[in-house]
C-alpha positions in Angstrom: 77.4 126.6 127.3 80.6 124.9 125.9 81.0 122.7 122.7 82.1 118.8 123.3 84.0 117.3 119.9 82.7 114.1 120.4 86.2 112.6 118.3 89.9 111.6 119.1 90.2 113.2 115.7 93.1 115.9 115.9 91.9 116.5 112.2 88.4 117.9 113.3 89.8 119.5 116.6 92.0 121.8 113.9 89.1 122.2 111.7 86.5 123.1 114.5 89.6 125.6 116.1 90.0 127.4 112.2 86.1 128.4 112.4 86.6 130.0 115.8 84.8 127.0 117.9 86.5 126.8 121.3 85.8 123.1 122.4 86.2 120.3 124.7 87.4 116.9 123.0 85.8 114.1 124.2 86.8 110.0 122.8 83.2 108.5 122.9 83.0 104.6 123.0 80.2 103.5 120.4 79.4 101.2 118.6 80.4 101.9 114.8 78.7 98.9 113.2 75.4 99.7 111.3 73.1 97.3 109.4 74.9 95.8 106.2 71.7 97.4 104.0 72.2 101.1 105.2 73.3 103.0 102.2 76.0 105.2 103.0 74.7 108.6 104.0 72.5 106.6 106.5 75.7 104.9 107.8 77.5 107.8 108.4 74.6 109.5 109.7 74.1 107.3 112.6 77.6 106.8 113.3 78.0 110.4 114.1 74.9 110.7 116.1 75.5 107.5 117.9 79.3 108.7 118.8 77.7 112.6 120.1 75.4 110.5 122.5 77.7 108.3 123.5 79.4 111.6 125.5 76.2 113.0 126.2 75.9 113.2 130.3 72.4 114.3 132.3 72.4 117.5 133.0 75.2 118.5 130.3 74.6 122.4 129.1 76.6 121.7 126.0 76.7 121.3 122.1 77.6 118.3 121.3 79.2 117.4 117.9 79.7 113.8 116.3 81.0 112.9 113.0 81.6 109.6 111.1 83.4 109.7 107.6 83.5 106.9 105.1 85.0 106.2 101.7 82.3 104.3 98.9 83.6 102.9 95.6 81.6 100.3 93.2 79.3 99.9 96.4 82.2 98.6 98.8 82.5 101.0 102.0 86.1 101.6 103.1 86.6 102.6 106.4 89.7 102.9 108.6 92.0 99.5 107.4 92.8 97.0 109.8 96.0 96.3 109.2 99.2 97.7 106.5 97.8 94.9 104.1 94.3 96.2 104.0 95.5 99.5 103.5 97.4 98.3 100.2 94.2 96.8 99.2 92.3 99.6 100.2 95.2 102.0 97.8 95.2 99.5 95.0 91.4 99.8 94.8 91.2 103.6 95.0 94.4 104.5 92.4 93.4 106.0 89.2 90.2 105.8 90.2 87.3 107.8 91.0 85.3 107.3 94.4 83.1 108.7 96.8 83.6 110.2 100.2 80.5 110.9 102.5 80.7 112.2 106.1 78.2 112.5 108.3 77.2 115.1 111.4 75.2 115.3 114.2 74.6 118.1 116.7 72.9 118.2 119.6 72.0 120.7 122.1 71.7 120.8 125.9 67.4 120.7 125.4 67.8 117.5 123.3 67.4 119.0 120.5 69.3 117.6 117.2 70.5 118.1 112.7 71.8 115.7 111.6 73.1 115.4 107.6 75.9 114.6 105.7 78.1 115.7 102.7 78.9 113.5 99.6 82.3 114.5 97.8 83.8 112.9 94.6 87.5 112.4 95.3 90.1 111.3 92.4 92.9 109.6 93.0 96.3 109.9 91.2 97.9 106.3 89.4 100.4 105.0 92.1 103.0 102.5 91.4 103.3 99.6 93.6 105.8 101.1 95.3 104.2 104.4 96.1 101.4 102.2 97.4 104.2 100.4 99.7 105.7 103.8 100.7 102.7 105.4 101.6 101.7 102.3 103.9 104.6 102.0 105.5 104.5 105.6 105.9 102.0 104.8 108.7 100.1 107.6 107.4 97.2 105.6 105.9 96.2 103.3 108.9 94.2 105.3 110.4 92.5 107.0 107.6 88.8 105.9 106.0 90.0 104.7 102.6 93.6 104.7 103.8 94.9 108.0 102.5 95.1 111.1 104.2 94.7 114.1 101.7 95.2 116.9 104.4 99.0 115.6 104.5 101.6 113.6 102.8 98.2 111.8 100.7 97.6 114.9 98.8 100.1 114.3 96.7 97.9 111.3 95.2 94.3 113.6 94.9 93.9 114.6 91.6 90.8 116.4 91.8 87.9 117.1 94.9 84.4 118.0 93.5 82.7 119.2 96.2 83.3 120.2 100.3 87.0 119.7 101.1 86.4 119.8 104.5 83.9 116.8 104.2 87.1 114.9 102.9 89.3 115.4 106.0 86.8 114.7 108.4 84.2 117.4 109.1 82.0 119.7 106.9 82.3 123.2 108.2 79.6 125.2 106.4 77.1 122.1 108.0 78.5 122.1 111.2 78.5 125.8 112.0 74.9 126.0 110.2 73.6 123.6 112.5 75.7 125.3 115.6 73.6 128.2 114.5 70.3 126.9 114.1 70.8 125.2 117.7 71.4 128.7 119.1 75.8 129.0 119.1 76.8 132.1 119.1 80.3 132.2 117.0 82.9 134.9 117.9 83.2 138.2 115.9 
């Protein structure tokens, strides 16, 4: 059986390729809206199961991995910014600040079988001038991000401090995914 990343990602492709996963990439088209009184974990959590069935055909003999990430501070979810001025207001809220990151992943087999969890990581950010904020924006780096910063790349210079899974943070929690690989019967190489 093969493994489908269900993700345009290239951040969880690279992550899923360091752990030895050989996979198949595969954009699903789902819905990422969720009930405004979902807490976070449950957000995430059906955002990445919703995405792995949306790629999900009859018949498929694969794994199947989804994963949603979102960024939570003061109770205000931050996902990917719409536009450069969201992404400023997304940087002026996070700077100096402390905030939450919480990813979510689903796994399913080809018997319909399923996990499904999620990792919560306290992130703090650097101060950033104005300007930084500006540069970083225009950057382009940040528009595509949950919370508008990136901090496998040029955003890591604003992360003070990560308490708890990096991996979580960039996009995909590898000790959670490969578990649940394992528990669903993948065999990893080596």
């Amino acid at each position: 059986m093969k493994v489908i990343l269900a993700s345009s990602s290239p951040r969880r492709t690279q992550l899923l390729a360091q752990i030895g996963v050989e996979h198949e990439v595969v954009t699903p088209e789902a819905d990422e809206t969720f009930p405004v009184d979902f807490d976070p974990c449950q957000a995430v959590e059906t955002l990445a199961l919703r995405k792995a069935r949306a790629v999900v055909q009859p018949g498929m003999q694969a794994w199947v991995i989804g994963a949603d990430t979102i960024v939570v501070k003061d109770g205000e979810i931050y996902g990917k910014p719409l536009d450069p001025s969201d992404a400023k207001r997304m940087l002026g809220a996070l700077q100096g600040q402390r905030h939450e990151v919480v990813t979510g992943v689903a796994v399913l087999d080809a018997n319909g079988q399923s996990r499904l969890g999620h990792r919560r990581v306290n992130v703090v950010m650097a101060p950033m001038s104005e300007d930084a904020v500006i540069s970083y924006v225009q950057s382009g780096e940040p528009l595509d991000k949950a919370g508008a910063y990136s901090i496998q790349g040029v955003g890591a210079r604003f992360v003070e401090r990560v308490e708890g899974d990096y991996y979580a943070v960039v996009g995909l929690p590898l000790a959670l995914t490969a578990r649940f690989l394992t528990e669903l019967g993948y065999e990893f190489p080596g």
